[in-house]
PDB file of N, CA, C and O in Angstrom, chain B, residues numbered from 101:
ATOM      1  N   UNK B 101     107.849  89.674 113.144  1.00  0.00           N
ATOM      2  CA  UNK B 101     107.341  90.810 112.423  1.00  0.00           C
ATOM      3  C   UNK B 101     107.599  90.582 110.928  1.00  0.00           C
ATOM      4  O   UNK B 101     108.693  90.194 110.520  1.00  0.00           O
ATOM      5  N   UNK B 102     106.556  90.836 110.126  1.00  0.00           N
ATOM      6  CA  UNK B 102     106.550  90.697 108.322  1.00  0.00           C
ATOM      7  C   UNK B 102     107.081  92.032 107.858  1.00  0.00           C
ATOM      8  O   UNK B 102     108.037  92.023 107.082  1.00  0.00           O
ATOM      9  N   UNK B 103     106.618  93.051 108.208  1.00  0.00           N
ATOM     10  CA  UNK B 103     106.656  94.636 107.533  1.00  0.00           C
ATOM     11  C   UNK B 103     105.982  94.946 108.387  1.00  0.00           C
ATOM     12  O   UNK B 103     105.161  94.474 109.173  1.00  0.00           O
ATOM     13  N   UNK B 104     106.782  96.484 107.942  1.00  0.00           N
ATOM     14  CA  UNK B 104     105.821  97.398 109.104  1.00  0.00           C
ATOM     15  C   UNK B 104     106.645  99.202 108.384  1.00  0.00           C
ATOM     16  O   UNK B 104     107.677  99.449 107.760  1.00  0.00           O
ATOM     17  N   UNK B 105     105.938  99.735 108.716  1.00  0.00           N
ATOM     18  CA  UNK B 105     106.152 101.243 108.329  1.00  0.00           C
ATOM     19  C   UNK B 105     106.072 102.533 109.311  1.00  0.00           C
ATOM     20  O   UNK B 105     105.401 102.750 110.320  1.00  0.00           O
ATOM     21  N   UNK B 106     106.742 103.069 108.815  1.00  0.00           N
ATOM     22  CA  UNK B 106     107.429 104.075 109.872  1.00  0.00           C
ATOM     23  C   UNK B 106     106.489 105.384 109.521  1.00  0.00           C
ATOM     24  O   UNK B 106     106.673 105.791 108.374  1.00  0.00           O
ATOM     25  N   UNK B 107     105.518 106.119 110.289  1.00  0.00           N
ATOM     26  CA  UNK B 107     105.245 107.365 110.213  1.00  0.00           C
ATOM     27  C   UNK B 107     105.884 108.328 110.701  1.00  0.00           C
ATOM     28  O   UNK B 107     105.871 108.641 111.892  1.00  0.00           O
ATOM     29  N   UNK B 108     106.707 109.067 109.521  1.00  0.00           N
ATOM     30  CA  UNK B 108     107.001 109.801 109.938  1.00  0.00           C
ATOM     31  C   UNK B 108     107.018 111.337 110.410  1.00  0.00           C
ATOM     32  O   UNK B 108     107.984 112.054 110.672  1.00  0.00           O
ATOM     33  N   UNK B 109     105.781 111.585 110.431  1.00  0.00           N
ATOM     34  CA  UNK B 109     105.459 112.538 111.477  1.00  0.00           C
ATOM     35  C   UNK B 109     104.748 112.324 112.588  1.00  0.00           C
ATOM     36  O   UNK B 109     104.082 113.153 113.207  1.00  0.00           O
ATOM     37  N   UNK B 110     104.933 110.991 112.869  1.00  0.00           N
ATOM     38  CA  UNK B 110     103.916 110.995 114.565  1.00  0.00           C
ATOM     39  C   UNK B 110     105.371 110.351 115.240  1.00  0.00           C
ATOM     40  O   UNK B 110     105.507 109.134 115.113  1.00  0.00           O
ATOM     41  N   UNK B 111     106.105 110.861 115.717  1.00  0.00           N
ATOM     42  CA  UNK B 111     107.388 110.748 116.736  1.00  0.00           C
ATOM     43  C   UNK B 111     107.078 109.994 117.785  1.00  0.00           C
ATOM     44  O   UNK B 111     108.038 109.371 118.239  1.00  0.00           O
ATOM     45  N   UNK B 112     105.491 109.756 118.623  1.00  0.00           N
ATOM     46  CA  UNK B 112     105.149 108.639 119.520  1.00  0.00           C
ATOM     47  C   UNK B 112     104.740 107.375 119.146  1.00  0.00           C
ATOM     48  O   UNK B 112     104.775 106.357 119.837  1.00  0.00           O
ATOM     49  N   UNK B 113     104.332 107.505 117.960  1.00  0.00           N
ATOM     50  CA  UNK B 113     103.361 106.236 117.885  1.00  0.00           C
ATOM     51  C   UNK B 113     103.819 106.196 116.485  1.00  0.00           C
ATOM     52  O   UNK B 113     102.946 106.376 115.635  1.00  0.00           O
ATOM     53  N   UNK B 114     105.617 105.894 115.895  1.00  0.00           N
ATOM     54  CA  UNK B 114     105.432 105.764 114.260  1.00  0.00           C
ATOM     55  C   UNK B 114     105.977 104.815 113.597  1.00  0.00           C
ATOM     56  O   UNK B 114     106.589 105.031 112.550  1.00  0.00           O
ATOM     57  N   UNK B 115     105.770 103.183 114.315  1.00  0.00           N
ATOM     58  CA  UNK B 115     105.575 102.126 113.764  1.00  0.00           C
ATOM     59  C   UNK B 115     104.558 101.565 114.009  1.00  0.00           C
ATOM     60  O   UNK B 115     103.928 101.527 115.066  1.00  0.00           O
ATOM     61  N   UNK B 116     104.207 100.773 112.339  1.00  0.00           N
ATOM     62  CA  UNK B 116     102.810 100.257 112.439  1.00  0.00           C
ATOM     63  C   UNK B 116     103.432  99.013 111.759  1.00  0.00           C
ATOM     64  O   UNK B 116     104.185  99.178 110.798  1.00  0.00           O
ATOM     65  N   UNK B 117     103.090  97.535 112.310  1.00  0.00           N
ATOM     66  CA  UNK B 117     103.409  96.446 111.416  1.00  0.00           C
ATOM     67  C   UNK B 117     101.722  95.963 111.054  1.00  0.00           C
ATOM     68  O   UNK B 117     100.565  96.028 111.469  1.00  0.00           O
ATOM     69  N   UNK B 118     102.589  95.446 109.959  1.00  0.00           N
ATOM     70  CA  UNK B 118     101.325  94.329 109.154  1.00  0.00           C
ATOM     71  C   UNK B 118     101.245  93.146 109.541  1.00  0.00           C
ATOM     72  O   UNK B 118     102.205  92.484 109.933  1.00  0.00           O
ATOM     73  N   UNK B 119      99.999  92.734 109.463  1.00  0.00           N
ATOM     74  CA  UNK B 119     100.022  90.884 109.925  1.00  0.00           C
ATOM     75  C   UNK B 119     100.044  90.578 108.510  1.00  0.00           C
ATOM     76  O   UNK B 119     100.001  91.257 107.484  1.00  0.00           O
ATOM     77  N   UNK B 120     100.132  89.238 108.800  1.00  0.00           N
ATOM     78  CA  UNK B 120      99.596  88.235 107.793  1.00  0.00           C
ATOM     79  C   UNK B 120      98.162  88.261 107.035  1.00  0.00           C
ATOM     80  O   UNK B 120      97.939  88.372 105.830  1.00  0.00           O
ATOM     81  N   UNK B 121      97.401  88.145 107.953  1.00  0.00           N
ATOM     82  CA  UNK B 121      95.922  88.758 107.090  1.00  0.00           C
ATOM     83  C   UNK B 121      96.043  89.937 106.881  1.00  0.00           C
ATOM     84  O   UNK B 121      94.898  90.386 106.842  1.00  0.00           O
ATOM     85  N   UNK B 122      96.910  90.897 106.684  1.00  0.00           N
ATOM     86  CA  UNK B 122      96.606  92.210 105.977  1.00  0.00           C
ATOM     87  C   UNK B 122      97.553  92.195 104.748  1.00  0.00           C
ATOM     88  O   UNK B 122      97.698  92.984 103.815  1.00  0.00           O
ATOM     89  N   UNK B 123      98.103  91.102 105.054  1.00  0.00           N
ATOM     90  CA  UNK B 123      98.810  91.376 103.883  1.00  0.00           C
ATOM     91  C   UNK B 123      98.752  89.881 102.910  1.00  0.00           C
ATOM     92  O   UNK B 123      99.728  89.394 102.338  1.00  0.00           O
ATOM     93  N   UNK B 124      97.755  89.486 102.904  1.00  0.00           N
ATOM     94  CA  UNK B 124      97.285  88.805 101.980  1.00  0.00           C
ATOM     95  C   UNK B 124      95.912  89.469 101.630  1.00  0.00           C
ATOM     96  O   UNK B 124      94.862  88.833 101.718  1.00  0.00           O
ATOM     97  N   UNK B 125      95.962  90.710 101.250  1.00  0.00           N
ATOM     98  CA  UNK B 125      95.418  91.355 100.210  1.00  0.00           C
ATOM     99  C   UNK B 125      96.534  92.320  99.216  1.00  0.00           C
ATOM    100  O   UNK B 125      97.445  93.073  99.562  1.00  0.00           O
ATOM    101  N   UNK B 126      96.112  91.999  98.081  1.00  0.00           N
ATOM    102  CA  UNK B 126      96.752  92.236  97.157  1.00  0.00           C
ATOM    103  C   UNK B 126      97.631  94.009  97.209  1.00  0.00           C
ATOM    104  O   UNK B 126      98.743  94.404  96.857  1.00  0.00           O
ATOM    105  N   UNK B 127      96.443  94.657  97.825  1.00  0.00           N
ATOM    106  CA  UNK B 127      96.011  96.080  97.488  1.00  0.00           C
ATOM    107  C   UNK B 127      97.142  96.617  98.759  1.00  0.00           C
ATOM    108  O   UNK B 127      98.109  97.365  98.617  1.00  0.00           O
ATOM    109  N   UNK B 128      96.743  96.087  99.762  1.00  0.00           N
ATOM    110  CA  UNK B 128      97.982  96.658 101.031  1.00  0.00           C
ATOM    111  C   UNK B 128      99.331  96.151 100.576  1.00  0.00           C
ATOM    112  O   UNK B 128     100.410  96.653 100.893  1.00  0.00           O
ATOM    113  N   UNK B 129      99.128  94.968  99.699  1.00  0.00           N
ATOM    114  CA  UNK B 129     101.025  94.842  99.623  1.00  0.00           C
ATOM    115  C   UNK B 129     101.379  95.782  98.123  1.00  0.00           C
ATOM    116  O   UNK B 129     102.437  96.219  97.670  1.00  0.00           O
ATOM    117  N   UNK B 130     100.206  95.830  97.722  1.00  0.00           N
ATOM    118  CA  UNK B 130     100.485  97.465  96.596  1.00  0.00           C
ATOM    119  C   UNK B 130     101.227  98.962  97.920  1.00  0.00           C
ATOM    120  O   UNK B 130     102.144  99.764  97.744  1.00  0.00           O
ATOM    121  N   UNK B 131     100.461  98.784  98.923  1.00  0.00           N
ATOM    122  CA  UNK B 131     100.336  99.720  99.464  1.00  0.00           C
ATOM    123  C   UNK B 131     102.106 100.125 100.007  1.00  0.00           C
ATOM    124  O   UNK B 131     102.914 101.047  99.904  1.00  0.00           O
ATOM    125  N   UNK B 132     101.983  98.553 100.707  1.00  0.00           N
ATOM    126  CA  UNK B 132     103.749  98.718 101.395  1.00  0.00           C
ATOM    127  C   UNK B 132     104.587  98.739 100.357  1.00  0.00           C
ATOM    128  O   UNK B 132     105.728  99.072 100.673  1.00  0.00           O
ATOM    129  N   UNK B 133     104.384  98.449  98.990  1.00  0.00           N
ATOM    130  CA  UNK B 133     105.414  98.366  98.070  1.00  0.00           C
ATOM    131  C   UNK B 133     105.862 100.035  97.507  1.00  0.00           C
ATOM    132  O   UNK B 133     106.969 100.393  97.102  1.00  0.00           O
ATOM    133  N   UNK B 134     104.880 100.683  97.613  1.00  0.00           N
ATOM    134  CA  UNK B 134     104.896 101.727  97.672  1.00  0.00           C
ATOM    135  C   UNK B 134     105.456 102.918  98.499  1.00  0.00           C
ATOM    136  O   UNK B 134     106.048 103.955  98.201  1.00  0.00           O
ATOM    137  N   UNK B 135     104.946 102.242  99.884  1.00  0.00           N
ATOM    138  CA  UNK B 135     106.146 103.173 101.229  1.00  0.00           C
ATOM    139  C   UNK B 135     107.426 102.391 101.210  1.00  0.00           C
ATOM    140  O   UNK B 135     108.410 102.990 101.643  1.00  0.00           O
ATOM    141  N   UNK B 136     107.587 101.199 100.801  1.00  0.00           N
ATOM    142  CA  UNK B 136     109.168 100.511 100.614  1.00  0.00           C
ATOM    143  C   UNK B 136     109.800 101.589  99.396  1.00  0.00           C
ATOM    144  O   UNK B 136     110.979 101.945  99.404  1.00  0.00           O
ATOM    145  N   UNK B 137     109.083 101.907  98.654  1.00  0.00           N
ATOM    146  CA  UNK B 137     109.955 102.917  97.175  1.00  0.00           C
ATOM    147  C   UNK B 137     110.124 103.857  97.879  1.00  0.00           C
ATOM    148  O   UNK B 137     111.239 104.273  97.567  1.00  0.00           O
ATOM    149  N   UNK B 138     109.596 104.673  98.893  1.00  0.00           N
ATOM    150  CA  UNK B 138     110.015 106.100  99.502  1.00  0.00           C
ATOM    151  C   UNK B 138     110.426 105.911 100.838  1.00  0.00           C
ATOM    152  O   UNK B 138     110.100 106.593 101.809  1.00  0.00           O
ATOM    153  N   UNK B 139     111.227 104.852 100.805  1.00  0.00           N
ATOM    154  CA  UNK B 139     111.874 104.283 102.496  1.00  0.00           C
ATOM    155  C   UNK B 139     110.977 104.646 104.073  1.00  0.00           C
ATOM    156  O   UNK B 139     111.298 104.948 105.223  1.00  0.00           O
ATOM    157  N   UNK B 140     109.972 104.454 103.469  1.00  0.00           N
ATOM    158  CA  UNK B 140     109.029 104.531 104.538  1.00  0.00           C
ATOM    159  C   UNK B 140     108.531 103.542 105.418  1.00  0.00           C
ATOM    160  O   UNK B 140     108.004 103.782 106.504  1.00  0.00           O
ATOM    161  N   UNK B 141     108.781 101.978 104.725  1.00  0.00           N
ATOM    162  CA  UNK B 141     108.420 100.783 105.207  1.00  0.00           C
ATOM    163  C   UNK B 141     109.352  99.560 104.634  1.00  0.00           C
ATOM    164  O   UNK B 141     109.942  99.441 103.561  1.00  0.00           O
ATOM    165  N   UNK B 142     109.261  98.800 105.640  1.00  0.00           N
ATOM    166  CA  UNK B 142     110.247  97.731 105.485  1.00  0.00           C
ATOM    167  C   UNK B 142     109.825  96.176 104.879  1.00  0.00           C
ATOM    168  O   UNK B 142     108.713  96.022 104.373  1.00  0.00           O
ATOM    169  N   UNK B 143     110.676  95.184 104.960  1.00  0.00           N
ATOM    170  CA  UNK B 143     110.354  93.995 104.629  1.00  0.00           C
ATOM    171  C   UNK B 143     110.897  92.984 105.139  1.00  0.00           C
ATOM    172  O   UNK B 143     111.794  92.470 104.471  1.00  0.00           O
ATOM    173  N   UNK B 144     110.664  92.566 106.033  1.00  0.00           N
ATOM    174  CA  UNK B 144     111.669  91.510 106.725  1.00  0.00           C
ATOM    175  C   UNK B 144     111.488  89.963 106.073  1.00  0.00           C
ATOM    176  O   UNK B 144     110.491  89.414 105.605  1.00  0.00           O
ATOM    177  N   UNK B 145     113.271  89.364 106.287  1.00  0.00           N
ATOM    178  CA  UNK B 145     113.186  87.964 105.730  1.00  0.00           C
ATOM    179  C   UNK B 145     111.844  87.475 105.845  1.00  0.00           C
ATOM    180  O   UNK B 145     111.245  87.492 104.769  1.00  0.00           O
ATOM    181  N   UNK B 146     110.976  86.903 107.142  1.00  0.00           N
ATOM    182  CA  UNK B 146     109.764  86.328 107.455  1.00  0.00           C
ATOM    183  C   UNK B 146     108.883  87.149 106.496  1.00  0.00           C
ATOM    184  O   UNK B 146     108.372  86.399 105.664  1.00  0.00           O
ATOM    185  N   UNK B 147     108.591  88.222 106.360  1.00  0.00           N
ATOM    186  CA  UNK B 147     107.580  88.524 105.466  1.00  0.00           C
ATOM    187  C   UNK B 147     108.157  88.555 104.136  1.00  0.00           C
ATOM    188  O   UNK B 147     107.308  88.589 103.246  1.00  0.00           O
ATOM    189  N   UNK B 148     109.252  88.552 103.791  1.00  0.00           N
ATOM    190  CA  UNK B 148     109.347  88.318 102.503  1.00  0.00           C
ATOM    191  C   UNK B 148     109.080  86.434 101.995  1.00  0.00           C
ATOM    192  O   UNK B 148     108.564  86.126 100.921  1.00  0.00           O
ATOM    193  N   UNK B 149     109.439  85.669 102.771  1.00  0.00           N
ATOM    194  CA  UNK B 149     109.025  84.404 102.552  1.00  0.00           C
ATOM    195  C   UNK B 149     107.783  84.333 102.788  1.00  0.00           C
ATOM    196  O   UNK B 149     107.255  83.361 102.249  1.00  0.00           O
ATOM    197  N   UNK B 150     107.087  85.000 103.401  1.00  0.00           N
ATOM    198  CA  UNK B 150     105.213  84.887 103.507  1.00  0.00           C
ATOM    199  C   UNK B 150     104.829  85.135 102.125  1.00  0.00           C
ATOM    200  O   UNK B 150     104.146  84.501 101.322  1.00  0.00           O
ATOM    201  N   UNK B 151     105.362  86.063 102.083  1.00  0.00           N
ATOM    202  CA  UNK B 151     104.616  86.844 100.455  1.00  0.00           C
ATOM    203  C   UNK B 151     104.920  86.208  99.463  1.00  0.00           C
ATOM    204  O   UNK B 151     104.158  86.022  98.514  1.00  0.00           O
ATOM    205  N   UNK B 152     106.280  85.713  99.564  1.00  0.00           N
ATOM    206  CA  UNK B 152     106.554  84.304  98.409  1.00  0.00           C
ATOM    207  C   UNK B 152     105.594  83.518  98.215  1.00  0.00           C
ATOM    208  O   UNK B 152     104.865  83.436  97.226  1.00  0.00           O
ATOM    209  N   UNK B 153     105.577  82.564  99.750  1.00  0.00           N
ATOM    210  CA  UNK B 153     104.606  81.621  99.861  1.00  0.00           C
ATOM    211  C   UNK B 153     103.235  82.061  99.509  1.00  0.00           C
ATOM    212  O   UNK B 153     102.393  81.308  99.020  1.00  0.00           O
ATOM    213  N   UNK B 154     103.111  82.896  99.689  1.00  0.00           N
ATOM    214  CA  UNK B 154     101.100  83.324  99.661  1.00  0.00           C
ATOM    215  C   UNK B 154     101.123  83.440  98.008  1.00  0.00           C
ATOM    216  O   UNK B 154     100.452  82.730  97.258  1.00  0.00           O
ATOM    217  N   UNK B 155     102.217  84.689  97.519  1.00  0.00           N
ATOM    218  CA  UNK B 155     101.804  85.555  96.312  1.00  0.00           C
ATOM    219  C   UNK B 155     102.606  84.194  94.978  1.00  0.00           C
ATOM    220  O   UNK B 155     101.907  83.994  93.985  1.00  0.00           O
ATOM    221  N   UNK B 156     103.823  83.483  95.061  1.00  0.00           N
ATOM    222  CA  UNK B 156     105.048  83.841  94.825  1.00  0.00           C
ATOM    223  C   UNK B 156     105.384  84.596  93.643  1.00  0.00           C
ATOM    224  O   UNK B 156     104.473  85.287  93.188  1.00  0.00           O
ATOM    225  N   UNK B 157     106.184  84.609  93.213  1.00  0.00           N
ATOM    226  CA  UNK B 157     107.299  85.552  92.349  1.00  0.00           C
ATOM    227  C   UNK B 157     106.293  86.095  91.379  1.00  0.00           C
ATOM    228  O   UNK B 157     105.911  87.245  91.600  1.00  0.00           O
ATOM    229  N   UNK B 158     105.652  85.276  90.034  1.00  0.00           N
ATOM    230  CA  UNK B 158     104.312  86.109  89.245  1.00  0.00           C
ATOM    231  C   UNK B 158     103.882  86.883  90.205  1.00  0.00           C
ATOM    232  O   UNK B 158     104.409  87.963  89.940  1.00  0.00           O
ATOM    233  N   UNK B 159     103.229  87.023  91.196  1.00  0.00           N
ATOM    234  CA  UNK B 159     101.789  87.797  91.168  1.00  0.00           C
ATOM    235  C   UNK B 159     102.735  88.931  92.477  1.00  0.00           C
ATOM    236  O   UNK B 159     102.529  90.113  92.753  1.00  0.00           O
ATOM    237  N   UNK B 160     103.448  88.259  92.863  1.00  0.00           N
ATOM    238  CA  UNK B 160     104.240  89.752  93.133  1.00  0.00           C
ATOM    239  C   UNK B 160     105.296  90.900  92.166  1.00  0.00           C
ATOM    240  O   UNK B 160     105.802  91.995  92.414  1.00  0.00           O
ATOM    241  N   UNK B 161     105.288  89.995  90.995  1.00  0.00           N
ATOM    242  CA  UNK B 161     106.530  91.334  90.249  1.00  0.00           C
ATOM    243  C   UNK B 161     104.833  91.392  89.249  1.00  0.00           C
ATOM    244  O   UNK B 161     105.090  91.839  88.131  1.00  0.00           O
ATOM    245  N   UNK B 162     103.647  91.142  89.361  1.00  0.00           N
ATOM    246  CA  UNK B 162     102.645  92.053  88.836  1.00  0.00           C
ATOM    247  C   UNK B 162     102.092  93.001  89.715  1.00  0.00           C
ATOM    248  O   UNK B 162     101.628  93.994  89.155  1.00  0.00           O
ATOM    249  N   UNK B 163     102.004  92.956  91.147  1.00  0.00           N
ATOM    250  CA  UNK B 163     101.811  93.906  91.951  1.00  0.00           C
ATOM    251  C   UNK B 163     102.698  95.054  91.921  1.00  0.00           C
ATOM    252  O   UNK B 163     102.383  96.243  91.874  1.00  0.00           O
ATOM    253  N   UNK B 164     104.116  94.408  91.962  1.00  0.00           N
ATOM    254  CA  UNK B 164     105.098  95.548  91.812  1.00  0.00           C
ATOM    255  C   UNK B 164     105.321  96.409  90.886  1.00  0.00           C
ATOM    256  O   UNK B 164     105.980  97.442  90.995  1.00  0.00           O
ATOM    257  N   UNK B 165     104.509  95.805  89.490  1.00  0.00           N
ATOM    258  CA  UNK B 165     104.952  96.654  88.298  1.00  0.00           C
ATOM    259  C   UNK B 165     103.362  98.110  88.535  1.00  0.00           C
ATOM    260  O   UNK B 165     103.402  99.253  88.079  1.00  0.00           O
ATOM    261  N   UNK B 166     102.042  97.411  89.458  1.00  0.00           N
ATOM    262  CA  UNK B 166     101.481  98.625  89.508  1.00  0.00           C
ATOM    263  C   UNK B 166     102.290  99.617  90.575  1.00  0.00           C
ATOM    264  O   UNK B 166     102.391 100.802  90.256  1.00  0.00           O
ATOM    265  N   UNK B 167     102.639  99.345  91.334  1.00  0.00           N
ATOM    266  CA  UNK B 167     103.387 100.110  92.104  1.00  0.00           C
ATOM    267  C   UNK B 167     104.425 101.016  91.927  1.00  0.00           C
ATOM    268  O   UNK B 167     104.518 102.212  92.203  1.00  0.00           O
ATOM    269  N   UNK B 168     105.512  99.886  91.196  1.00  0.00           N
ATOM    270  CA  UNK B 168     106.451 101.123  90.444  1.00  0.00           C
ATOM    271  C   UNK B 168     107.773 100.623  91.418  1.00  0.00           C
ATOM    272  O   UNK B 168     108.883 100.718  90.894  1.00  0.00           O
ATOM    273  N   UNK B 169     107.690 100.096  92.813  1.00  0.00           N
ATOM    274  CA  UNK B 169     108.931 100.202  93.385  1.00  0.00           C
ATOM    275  C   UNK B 169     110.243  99.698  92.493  1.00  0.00           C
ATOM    276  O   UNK B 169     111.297 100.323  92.371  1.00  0.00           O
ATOM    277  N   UNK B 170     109.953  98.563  91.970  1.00  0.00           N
ATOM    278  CA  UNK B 170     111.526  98.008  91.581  1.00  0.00           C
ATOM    279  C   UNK B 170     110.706  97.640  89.888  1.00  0.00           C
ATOM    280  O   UNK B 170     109.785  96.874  89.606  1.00  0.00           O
ATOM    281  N   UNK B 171     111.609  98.651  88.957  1.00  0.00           N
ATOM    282  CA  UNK B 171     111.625  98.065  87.521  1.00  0.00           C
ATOM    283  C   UNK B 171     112.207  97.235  86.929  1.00  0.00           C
ATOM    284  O   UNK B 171     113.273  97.444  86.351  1.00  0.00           O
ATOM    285  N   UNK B 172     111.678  96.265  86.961  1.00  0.00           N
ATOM    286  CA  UNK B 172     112.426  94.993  86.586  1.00  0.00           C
ATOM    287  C   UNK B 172     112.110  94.727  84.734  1.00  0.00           C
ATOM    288  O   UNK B 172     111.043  95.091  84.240  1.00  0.00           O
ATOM    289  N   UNK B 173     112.681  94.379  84.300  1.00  0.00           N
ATOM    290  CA  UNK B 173     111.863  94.265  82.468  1.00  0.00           C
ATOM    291  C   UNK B 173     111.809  92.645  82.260  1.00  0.00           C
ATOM    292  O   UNK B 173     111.831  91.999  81.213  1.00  0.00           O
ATOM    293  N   UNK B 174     111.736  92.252  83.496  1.00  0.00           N
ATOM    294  CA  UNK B 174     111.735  90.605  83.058  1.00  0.00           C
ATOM    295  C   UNK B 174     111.426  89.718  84.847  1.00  0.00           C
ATOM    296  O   UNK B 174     111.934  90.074  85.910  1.00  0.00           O
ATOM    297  N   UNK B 175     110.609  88.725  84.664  1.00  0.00           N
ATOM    298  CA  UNK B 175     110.325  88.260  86.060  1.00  0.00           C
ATOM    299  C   UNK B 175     111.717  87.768  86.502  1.00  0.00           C
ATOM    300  O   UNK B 175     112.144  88.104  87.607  1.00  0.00           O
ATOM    301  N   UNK B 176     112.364  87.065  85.764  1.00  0.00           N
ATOM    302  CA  UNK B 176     113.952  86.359  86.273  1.00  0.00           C
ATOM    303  C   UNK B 176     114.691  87.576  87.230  1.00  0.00           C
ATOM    304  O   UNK B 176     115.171  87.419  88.353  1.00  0.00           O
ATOM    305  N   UNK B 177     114.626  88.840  86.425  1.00  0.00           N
ATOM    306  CA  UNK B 177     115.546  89.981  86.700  1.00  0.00           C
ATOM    307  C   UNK B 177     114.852  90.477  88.332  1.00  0.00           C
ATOM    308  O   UNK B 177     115.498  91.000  89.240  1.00  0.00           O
ATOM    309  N   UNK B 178     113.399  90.137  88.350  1.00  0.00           N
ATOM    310  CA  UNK B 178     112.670  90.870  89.692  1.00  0.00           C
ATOM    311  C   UNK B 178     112.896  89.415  90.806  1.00  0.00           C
ATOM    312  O   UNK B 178     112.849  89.418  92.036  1.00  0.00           O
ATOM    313  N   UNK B 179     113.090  88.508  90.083  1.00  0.00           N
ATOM    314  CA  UNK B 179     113.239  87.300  91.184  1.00  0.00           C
ATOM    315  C   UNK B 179     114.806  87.677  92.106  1.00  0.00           C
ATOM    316  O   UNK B 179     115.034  87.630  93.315  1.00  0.00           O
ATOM    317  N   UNK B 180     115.669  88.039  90.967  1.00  0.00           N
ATOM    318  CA  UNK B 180     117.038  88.555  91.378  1.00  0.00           C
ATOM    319  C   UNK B 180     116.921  89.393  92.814  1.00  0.00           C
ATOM    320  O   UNK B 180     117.126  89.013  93.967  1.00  0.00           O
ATOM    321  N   UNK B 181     116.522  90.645  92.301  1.00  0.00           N
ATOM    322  CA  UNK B 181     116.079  91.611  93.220  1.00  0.00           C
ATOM    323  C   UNK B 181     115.763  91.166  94.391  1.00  0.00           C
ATOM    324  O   UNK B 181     116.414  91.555  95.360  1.00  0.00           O
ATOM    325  N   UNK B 182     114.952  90.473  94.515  1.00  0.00           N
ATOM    326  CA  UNK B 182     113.980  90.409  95.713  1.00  0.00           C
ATOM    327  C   UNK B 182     114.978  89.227  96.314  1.00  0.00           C
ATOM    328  O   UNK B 182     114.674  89.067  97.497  1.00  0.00           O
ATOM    329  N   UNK B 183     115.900  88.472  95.983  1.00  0.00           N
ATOM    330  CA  UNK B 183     117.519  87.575  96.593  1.00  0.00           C
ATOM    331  C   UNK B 183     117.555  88.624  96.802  1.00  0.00           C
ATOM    332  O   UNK B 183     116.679  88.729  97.661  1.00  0.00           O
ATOM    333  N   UNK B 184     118.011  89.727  96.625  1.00  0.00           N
ATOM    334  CA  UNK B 184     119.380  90.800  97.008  1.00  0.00           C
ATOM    335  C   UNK B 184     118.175  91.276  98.439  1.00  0.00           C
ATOM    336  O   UNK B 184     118.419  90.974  99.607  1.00  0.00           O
ATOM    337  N   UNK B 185     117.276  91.825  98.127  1.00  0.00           N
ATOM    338  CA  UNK B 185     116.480  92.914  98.855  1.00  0.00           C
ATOM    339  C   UNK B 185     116.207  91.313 100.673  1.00  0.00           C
ATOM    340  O   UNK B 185     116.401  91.558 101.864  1.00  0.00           O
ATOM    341  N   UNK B 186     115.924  90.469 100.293  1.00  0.00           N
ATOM    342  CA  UNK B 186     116.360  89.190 101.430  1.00  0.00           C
ATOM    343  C   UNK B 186     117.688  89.045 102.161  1.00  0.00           C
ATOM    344  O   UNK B 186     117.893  88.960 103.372  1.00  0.00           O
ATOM    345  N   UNK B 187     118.452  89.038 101.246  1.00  0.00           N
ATOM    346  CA  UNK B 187     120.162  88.732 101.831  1.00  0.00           C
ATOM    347  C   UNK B 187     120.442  90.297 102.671  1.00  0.00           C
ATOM    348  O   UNK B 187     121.270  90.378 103.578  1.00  0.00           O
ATOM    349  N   UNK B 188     119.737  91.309 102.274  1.00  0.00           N
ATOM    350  CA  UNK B 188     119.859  92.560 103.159  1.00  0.00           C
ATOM    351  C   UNK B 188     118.916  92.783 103.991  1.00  0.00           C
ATOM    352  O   UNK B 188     119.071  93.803 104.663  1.00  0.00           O
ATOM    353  N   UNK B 189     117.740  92.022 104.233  1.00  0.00           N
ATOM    354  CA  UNK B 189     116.265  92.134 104.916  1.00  0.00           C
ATOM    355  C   UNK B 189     117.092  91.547 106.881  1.00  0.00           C
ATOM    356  O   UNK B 189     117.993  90.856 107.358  1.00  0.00           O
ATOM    357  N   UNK B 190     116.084  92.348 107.249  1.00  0.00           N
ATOM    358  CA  UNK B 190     116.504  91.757 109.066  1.00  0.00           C
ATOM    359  C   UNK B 190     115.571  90.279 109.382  1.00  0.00           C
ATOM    360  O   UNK B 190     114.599  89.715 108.879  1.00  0.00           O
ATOM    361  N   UNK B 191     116.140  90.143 110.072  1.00  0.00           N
ATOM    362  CA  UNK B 191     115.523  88.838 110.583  1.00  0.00           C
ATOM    363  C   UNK B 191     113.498  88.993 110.847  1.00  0.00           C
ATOM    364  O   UNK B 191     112.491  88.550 110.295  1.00  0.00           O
ATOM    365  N   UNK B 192     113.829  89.893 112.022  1.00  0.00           N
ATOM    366  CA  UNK B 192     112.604  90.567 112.556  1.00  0.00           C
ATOM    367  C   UNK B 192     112.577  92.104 112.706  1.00  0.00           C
ATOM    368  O   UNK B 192     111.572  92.665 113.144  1.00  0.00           O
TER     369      UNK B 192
END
């Protein structure tokens, strides 16, 4: 599992994960970066190394800055982040 997000008002049915082709569009990983800022959705090690590999570090701390989740004022400082937000990420 890459990510996946928790609805939380449907109590039967309120995880939804992302594949890989959904999340090599720019706009859905706007999207999860967004339910990740209001703890709504997650990021696991494997999808955080996907998104490396697909996006890496540029074109994800430019996605992130439309988003808003993590303010970073420098790419070095958002590369940091996203070590920390890994070393705490689940496996699957």
């Amino acid at each position: 599992m890459l990510a996946y997000y928790f609805y939380p008002f449907e109590p039967n049915n309120n995880v939804r994960e992302y594949t890989k082709e959904q999340l090599m569009d720019p706009r859905t990983v706007e999207i999860l970066f967004n339910y990740c800022q209001i703890l709504e959705a997650y990021i696991t090690k494997q999808g955080w190394a996907f998104l490396i590999d697909h996006y890496g570090y540029e074109k994800l701390y430019e996605i992130d800055k439309i988003s808003g989740w993590y303010d970073a004022d420098t790419l070095e400082e958002y590369k940091e982040w996203i070590g920390y937000k890994i070393s705490i990420s689940e496996d699957e």
